[in-house]
N, C-alpha and C positions, 0 to 999 in steps of 0.2 A: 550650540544646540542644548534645547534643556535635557536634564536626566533624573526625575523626579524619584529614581527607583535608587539611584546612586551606585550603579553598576560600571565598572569600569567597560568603555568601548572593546569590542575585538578588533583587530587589526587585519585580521586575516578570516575567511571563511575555513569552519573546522570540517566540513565537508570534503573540500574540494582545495582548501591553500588560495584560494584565489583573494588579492585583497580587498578590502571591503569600502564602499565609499556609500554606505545606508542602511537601512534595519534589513535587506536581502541581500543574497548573493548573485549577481549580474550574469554570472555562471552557468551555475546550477538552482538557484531559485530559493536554497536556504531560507530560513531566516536564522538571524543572528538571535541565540539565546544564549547567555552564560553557562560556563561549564557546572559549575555550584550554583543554583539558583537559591535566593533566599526564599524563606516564605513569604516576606511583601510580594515578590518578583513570582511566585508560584501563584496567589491569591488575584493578583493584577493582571494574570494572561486566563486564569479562570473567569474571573469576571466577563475580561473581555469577549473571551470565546460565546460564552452565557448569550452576553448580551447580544455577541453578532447574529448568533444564529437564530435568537428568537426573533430577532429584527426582519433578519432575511426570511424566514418561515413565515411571519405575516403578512409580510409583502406579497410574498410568492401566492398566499391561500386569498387575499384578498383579492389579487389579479384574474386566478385563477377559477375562484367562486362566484365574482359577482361580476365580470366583464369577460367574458368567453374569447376565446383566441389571442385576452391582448399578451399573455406572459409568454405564448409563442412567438407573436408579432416580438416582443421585447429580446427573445433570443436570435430571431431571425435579425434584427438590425444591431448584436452583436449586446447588448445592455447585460448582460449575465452575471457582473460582481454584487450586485445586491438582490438576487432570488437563488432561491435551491434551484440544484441544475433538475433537467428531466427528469433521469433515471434516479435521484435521491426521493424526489417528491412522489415520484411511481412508487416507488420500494415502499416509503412511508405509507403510503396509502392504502398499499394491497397487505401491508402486513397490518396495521390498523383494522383492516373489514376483516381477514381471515381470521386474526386472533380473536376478534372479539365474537365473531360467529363461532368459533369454539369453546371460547369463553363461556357465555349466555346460552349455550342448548342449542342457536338456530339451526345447526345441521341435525337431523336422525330425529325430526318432532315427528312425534305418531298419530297428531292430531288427525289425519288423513282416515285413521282405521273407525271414527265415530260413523262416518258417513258410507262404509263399505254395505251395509242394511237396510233396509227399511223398520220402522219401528215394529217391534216385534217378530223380527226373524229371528232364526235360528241360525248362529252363525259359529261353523268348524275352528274354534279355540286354536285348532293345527296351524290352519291358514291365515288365523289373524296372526299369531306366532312368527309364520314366516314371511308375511308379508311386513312386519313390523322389524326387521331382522333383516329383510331384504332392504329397508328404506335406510336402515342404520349404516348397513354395510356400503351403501350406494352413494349416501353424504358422507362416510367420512373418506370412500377415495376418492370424490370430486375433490373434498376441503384441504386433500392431501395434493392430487395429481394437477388440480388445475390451476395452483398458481406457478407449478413451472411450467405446464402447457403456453399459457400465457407470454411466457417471454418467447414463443416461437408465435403467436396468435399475434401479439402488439405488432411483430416485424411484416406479418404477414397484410393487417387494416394500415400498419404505413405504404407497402407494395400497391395496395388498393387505391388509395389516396394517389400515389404517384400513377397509378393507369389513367385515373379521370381526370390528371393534371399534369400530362407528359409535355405539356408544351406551355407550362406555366415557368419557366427556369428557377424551377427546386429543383437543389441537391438530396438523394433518399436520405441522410440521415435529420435533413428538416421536414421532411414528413416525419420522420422516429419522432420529434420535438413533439408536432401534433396531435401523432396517437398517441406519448406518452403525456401529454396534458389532459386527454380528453378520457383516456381510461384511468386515470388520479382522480378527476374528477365522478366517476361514477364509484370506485371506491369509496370517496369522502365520501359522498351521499350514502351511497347503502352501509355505510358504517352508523350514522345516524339514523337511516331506516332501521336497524338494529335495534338502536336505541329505545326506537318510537316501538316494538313490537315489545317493549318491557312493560311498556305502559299499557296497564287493564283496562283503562274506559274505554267505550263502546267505540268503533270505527275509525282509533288511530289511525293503526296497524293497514286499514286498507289503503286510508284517502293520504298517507304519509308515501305508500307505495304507488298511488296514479300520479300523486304530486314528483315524486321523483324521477318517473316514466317521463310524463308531458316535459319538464324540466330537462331531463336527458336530450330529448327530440329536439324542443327549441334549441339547444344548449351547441348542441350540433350543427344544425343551419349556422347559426349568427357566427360562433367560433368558424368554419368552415368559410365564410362570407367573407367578417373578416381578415381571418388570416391569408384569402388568397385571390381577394380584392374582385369577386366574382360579380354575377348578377343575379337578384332572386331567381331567375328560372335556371340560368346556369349553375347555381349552387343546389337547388332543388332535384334535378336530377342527378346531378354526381352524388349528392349525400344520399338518395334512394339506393342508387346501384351500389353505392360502398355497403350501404345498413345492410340488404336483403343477402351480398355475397358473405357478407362478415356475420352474419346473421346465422347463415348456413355452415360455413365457416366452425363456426362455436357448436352450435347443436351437435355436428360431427364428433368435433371432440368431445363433446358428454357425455353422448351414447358410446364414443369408443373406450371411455374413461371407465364408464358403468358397466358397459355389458360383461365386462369378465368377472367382474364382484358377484351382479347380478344375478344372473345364468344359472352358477353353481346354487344361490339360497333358492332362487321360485322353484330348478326342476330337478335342484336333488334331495336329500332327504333331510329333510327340519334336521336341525341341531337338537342336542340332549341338554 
């Protein structure tokens, strides 16, 4: 066996004692690294790591983004060593849009308050004050509270998916696979909606946000289709009844997110 690194073999697993007959442990799942590793040996598992995981990142976003349901389809027939699993590619995603909507201003914009008048009223300085106060406080406990609501919401749109496909023989954590591809994917996007809301010229910012919308909807049927081998009207109305309940679903928690923020800035007394 070649050993380009020129490290002498272990003989034994430092884990577990168990002995060794390859680069892991048959055991416990090791792998074998030298106790002193040199710098070649440091730089050459850097490398390697680098390159795996931007390997596997591509793959997973190119599955992911331009063929809907297939990186599900790909976990459901077991294929998983060459993409990020679910929950890494979820995680990446929802911390991607959150940060960068914190990052860039997009939560607590006040643009809302130009349009509270008609041209040339006379409008209570108090009220824009707290209305503008009120919209701050309200995006930042959504930008705070909803990405761990989330992890109770994803489990809940898989729950959903399994009611309209109880006799499909899915196990619930391959619905989890589903919703967790198809809410990465609306992250990735509205991460780049983001983006597109930087940019000044005239009707990005909207036709970036219907393009996303109409995008989402398609994205939905075909991944849904796909992944559970349906029929256009069969899929048609399962993804209606999942959207409108998960729909309701979410609103729920906004207004429960908000209203306590809320409540205290509209009907008590402006801040100093």
């Amino acid at each position: 066996m070649s050993n380009p690194l020129g490290l002498e073999p272990a003989a034994a697993c430092a884990n577990c004692a168990t002995p060794l007959t390859g680069k892991y442990c048959y055991a416990c799942g090791q792998k074998t690294t030298p106790l002193t590793p040199t710098l070649k040996y440091f730089l050459h598992e850097l490398t390697h790591e680098l390159v795996n995981v931007d390997g596997r990142i591509y793959r997973s976003l190119r599955l992911l983004l331009t063929l809907p349901g297939s990186l599900t389809r790909e976990m459901f027939l077991g294929r998983r060593a060459s993409y990020v699993s679910p929950i890494r590619l979820y995680l990446i995603a929802s911390v991607l849009y959150f940060g960068m909507g914190g990052l860039f201003g997009v939560y607590g914009n006040d643009d809302f308050l130009k349009y509270t008048a008609d041209p040339g009223e006379v409008v209570d300085p108090a009220f824009v004050e707290r209305m503008a106060e009120a919209n701050r406080t309200i995006a930042i406990a959504i930008n705070v509270q909803l990405p761990r609501a989330l992890f109770v919401l994803v489990p809940l749109f898989a729950a959903l998916v399994m009611l309209v496909r109880r006799r499909g023989g899915h196990t619930y954590p391959q619905h989890l696979y589903f919703a967790l591809h198809l809410h990465a994917t609306y992250f990735f996007l509205a991460a780049a909606g983001v983006l597109a809301g930087l940019v000044t010229l005239p009707y990005v910012e909207p036709v970036t946000g219907a393009f996303i919308l109409l995008y989402l909807v398609a994205y939905f049927f075909v991944a849904f289709r796909r992944v559970y081998d349906t029929t256009i009207w069969g899929t048609l109305w399962r993804v209606v009844i999942v959207a409108l309940l998960y729909i309701a679903a979410l609103a729920f928690t906004v207004v429960a997110i908000a209203a306590p923020t809320a409540f205290p800035v509209l009907f008590g007394q402006p801040s100093q």
